[in-house]
C-alpha positions in Angstrom: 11.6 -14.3 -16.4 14.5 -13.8 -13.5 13.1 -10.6 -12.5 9.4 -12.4 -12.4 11.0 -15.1 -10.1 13.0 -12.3 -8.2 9.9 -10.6 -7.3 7.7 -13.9 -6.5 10.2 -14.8 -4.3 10.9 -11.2 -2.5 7.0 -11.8 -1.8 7.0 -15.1 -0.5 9.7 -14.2 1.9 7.6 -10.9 3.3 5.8 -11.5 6.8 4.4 -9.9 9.4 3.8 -10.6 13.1 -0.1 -11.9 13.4 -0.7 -8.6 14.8 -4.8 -9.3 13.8 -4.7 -12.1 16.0 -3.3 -9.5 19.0 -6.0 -7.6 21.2 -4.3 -6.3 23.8 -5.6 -3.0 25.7 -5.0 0.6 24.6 -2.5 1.1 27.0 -0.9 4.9 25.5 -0.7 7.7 22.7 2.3 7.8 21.0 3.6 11.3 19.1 4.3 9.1 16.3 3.0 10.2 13.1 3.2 8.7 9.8 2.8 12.0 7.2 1.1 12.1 4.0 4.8 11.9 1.9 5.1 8.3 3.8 7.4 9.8 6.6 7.6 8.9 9.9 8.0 11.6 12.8 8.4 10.8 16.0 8.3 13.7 18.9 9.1 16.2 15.5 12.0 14.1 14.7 11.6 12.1 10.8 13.0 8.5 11.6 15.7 8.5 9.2 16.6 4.7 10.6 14.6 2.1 7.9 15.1 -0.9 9.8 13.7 0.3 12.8 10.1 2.3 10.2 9.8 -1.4 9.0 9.9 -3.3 12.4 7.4 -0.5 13.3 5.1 -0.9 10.2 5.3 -4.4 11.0 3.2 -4.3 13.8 1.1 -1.7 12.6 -2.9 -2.6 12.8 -5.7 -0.7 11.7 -8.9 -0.7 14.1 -12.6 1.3 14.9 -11.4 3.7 12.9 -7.7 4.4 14.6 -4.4 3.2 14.3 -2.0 1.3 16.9 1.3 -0.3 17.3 0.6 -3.8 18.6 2.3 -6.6 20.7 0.9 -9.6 22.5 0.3 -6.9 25.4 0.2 -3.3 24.5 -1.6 -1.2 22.2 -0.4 2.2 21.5 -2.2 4.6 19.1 -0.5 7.2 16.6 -1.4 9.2 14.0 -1.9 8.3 10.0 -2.5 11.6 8.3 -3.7 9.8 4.9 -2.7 6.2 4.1 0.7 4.3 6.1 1.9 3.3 3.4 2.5 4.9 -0.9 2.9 2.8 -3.7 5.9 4.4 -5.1 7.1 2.1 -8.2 5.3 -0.2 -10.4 7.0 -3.2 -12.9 5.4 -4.9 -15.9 6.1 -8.5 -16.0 5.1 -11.4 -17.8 1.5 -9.0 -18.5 1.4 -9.2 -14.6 2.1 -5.4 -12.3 4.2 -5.7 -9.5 3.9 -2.7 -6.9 6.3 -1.6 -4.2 5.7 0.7 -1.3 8.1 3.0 0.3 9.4 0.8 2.6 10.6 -2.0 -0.3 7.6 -4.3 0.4 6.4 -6.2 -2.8 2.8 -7.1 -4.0 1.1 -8.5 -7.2 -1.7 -5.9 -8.8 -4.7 -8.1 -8.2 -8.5 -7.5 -7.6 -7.5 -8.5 -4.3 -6.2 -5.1 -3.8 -9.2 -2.9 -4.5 -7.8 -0.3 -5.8 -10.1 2.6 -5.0 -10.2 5.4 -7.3 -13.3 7.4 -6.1 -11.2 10.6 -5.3 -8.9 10.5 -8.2 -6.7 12.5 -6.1 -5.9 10.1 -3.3 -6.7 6.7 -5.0 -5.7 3.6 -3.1 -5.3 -0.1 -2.5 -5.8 -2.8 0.8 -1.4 -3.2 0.9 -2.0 -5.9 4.1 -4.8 -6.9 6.2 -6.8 -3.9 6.1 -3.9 -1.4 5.9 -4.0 0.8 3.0 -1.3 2.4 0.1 -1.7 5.5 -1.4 -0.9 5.0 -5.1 1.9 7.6 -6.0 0.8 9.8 -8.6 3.5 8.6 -11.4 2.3 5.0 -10.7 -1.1 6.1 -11.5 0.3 7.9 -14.6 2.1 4.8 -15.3 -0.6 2.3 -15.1 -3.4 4.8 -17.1 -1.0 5.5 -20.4 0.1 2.0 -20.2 -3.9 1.5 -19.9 -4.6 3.7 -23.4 -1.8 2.4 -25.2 -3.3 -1.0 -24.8 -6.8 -0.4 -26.0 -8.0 0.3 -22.1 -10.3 2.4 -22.7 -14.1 0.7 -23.5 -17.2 2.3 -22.2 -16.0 5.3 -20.2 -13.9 3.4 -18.1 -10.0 2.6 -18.1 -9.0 -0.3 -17.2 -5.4 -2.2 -16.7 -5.1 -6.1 -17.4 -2.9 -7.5 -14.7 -2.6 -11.4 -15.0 -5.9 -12.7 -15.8 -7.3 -9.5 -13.4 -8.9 -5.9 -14.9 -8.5 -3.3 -12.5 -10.7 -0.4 -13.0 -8.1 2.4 -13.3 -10.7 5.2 -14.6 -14.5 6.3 -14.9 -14.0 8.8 -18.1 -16.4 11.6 -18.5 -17.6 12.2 -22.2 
């Protein structure tokens, strides 16, 4: 139950500038480009500094099809090569999943997320506002034995309890 209570109040604490509320003009391009493993480059270099990828990410919004770096007055654009963020751990509690992303950032398993498993190899999740999370393979792994070993698996599709939530993992093919 601590580790619940951990986690509930890691989330409660996560927040993000009202960057959907910001619409300034497109005022550059940035060589800044957030790679398919979840690093960040910037003019070749990978950002090795975290606080400075999370202040970044924390302004990062998601628009016609493009991505920016917003504040009250500028909008810069740079490059997502698949998702800006990966879900790269998952935690059973309480029946409940927990997620975390590469940058440390917490979030309940909900329907809320829509996961998205269309291409099984990239499946993903809404992480904030309309900003998406790749699920990292092992999480997927994770989620579907877990899934099978708790009688899942009903009419060709796998699915994961989460709370009082069923999150289609799965379409099985006979």
């Amino acid at each position: 139950m601590q580790r619940l209570d951990e986690l509930l109040k890691q989330i409660s604490a996560q927040s993000s500038p009202p960057v959907e509320l910001w619409n300034p003009a497109h005022c550059a391009d940035m060589d800044l480009v957030i790679r398919h493993d979840g690093q960040w480059v910037h003019e070749g270099s990978v950002i090795e500094r975290a606080p400075l990828i999370k202040l970044f990410a924390s302004i990062l919004k998601y628009e016609t099809g493009e991505y920016y770096l917003v504040t009250p007055v500028e909008k810069v654009r740079i490059t997502v090569e698949n998702t800006p963020f990966i879900v790269s751990r998952a935690e059973h509690i309480n029946d409940r999943w927990f997620m975390t992303n590469n940058l440390g950032e917490v979030k309940e398993l909900t329907n809320e997320a829509h996961l998205n498993v269309s291409d099984d190899q990239n499946p993903v999740i809404f992480w904030r506002s309309n900003l998406t999370a790749r699920i990292n393979q092992s999480v997927m792994y994770q989620w579907q034995t877990y899934a099978l070993d708790h009688e899942g698996l009903q009419d060709s599709k796998l699915w994961l309890h989460s709370g009082e939530d069923l999150i289609l993992l799965a379409t099985v093919e006979e």
